[in-house]
C-alpha positions, 0 to 999 in steps of 0.5 A: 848858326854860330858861324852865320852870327860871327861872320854876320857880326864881322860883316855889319861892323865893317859896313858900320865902321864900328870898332871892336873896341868900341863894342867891348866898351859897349859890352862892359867886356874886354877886347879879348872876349870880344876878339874870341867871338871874332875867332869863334872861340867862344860865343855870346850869350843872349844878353850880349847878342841883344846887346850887339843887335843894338850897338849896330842897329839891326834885327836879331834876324840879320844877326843870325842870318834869317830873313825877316818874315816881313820885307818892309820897305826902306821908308817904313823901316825908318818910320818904324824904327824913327817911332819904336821907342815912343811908349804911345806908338808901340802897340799901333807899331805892333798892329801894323806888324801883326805881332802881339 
C-alpha cells in the first residue's frame, strides 16, 4: 500500500498541477518531509494522509488505490461533493450512500 499511496500521490498532484511546496505549506511541514514521501523514505501519518485527501480533493479510496464501493456518476459526484459540507444535507447525503 505504501508504494500504491506515493505513486498515487505523485500521479494526482501531476493531474492537479499541484506543487509539492505548496503541499508542504498546506501541511504545516517542510519541503523536505514532503519530498521523503516522494521518495518513499518515509510515510505520512493518518492525519497528513486525510490532509492530502483534501489538498487534492479526492477520496481516501483513490489515494490508497481501491476502488470505491459505489461508482457514482460524474454528475452525482459533484452533487455530493457540491453538498457534503451543508450540515442539513449530511445525513440525506449518508442515506443516499447507504453509509451510517
Amino acid at each position: 500500500i505504501e508504494l500504491n499511496i506515493t505513486n498515487n500521490i505523485n500521479k494526482y498532484m501531476t493531474e492537479k498541477n499541484k506543487k509539492r511546496a505548496d503541499l508542504a505549506l498546506y501541511l504545516n511541514t517542510t519541503t523536505q518531509s514532503v519530498y521523503r514521501f516522494f521518495k518513499g523514505e518515509s510515510t505520512p501519518s493518518i492525519k497528513q494522509l486525510v490532509m492530502i485527501c483534501n489538498f487534492l480533493d479526492i477520496t481516501i479510496y483513490q489515494l490508497i488505490g481501491i476502488e470505491d464501493k459505489a461508482k457514482l456518476s460524474d454528475e452525482e459526484f459533484e452533487i455530493i461533493k457540491a453538498i457534503r459540507d451543508d450540515e442539513l444535507n449530511k445525513e440525506l447525503v449518508k442515506r443516499a450512500l447507504n453509509l451510517k
